[in-house]
C-alpha positions, -999 to 999 in steps of 0.1 A, spaced: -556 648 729 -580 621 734 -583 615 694 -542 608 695 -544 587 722 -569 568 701 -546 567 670 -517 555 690 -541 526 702 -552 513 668 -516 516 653 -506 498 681 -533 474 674 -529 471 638 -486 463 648 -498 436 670 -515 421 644 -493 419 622 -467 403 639 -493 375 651 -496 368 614 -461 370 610 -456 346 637 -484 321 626 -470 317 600 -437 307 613 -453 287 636 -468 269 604 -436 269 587 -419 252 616 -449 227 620 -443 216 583 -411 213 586 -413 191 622 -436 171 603 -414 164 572 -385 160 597 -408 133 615 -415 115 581 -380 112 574 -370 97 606 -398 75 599 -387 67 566 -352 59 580 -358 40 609 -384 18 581 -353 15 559 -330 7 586 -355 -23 596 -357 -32 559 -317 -31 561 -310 -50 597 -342 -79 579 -323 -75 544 -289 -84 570 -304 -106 587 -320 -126 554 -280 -125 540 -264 -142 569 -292 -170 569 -282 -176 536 -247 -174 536 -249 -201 569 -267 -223 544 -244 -217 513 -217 -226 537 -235 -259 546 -240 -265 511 -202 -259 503 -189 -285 528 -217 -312 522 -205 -307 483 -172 -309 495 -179 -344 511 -196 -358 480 -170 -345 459 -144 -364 478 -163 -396 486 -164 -393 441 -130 -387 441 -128 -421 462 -151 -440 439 -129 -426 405 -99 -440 418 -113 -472 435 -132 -482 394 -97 -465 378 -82 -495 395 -106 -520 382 -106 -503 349 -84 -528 330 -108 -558 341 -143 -543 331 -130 -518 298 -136 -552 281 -166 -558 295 -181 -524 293 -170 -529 249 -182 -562 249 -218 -550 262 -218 -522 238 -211 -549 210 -236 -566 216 -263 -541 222 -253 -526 189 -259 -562 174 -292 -563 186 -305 -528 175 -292 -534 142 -309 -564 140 -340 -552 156 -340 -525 122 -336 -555 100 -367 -564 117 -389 -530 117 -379 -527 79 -393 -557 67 -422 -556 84 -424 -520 66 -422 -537 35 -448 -563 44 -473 -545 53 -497 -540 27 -494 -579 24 -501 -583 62 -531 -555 59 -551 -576 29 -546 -609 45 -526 -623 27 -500 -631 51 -495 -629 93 -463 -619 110 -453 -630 142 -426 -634 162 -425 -670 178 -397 -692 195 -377 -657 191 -378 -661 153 -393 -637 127 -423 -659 112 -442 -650 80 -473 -676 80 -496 -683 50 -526 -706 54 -523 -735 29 -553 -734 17 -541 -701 -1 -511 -720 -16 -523 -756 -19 -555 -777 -27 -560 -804 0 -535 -831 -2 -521 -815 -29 -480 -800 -35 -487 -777 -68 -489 -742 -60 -526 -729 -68 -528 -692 -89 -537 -673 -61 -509 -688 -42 -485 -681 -65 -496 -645 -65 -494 -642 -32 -454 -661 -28 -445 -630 -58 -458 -602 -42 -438 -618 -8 -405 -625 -27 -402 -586 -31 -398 -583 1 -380 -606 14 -353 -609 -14 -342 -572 0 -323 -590 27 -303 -611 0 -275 -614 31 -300 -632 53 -311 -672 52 -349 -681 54 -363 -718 64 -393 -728 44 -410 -751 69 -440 -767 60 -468 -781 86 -500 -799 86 -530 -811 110 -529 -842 127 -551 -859 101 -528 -885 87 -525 -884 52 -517 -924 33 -515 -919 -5 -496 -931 -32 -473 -904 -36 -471 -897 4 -472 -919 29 -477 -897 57 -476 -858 70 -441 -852 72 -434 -860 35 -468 -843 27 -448 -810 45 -416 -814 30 -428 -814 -10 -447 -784 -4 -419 -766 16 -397 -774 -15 -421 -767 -38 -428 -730 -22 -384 -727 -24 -387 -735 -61 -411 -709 -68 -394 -683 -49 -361 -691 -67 -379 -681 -99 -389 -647 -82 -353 -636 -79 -345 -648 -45 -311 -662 -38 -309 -702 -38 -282 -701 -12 -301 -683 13 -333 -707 14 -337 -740 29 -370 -765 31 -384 -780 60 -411 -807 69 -429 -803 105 -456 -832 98 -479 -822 128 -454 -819 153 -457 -785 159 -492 -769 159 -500 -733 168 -543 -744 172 -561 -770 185 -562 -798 160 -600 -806 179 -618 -779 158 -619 -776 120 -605 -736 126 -579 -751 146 -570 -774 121 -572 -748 97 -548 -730 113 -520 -755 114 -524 -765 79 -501 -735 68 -464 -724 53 -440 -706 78 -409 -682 60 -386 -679 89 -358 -654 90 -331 -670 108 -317 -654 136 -276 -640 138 -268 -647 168 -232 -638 165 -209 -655 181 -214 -671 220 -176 -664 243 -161 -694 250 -180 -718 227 -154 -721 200 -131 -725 229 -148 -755 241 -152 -768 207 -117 -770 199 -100 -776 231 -91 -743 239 -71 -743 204 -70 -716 178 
């Protein structure tokens, strides 16, 4: 009797057991799943702060998209305003506005003439032999006389004639454009038989350099000869280099200036 009562007890026991497992582990089931059910919520209420700053972020923007609309809108009318006001004044500048374009086309086209020849002079300009400038708002080529000339003296030497060939090359390329020969001296006065002072001392050997180039091919119709005397030196005449210096030959390119509104106009007395 005792010996069942025993049994009972330990099957009892071992049923209890059991069940305690059986209900740990539920307990752990139902933990796990709390704590999913926790990380979720989480998770949403993080998403639905993301969301209401994600909102929030939107409207900002839209408030400044709809600033940005009517401050367009305000330009595009006070445009709209500014069209119509210069549509009205159209007929008096169109001219104008062509007129400026003209002329700016004028002077890039001539400004080419310019970068071309100086192309072509180069190697001329890079021995010595000659110096370009730009003076009075002329294109100048300048060769010292003492290249050209002996002193006192209007027939061309060898080297000078060399160096007047090798420049005809280039500058009979612009066969549409005129050159001035001008010749100039130092303020030493000259009082010979053949010249009696500088200015006819310039002039022969201005012609003299026109001749030559005529026989290298360059147009007769587009050169003319000059005499400066010593009117118009580009050194001090108080040093032997500065003397030097004004004892030269200057090929000018004459300008185009096309033509000035109003001067032919005036000329004529307002007649065609």
């Amino acid at each position: 009797m005792r010996k069942l009562a025993v049994l009972t007890l330990l099957s009892t026991l071992a049923l209890t057991g059991c069940k305690r497992k059986e209900l740990e582990a539920a307990l752990a089931e139902t933990q796990a799943k709390l704590s999913k059910t926790e990380g979720d919520l989480r998770s949403e209420q993080g998403k639905n702060k993301q969301l209401n700053e994600e909102n929030t972020s939107l409207k900002d923007k839209i408030a400044q998209l709809e600033k940005d609309v009517a401050r367009l809108g305000n330009e595009i009318k006070v445009l709209e305003e500014q069209n119509a006001d210069l549509a009205r004044k159209a007929g008096a500048t169109a001219d104008e506005l062509k007129k400026l374009r003209d002329e700016k086309a004028k002077r890039l086209a001539e400004l080419q003439v310019y970068k071309d020849l100086f192309a072509k002079l180069k190697s001329l300009i890079d021995a010595g032999t000659i110096q370009v400038e730009v003076r009075k708002g002329r294109f100048v080529v300048k060769l010292a006389s003492s290249i050209l000339f002996d002193s006192g003296k209007t027939d061309l030497k060898p080297e000078g004639q060399a160096a007047l060939s090798n420049l005809a090359g280039a500058l009979k390329s612009l066969n549409d454009r005129e050159w001035l020969v001008a010749g100039h001296t130092d303020n030493v006065p000259i009082k010979t038989a053949k010249f009696k002072n500088n200015w006819e001392l310039s002039t022969a050997r201005s012609v003299e350099v026109v001749q030559f180039l005529v026989t290298q091919g360059m147009p007769q119709g587009t050169l003319g000869a000059a005499g400066y005397g010593d009117v118009d030196p580009v050194a001090d005449n108080t040093s032997e280099d500065g003397k030097a210096k004004n004892r030269r030959i200057e090929i000018v390119l004459m300008p185009l200036l096309g033509e000035i509104p109003g001067l032919k106009e005036m000329l004529t007395g307002g007649q065609s």
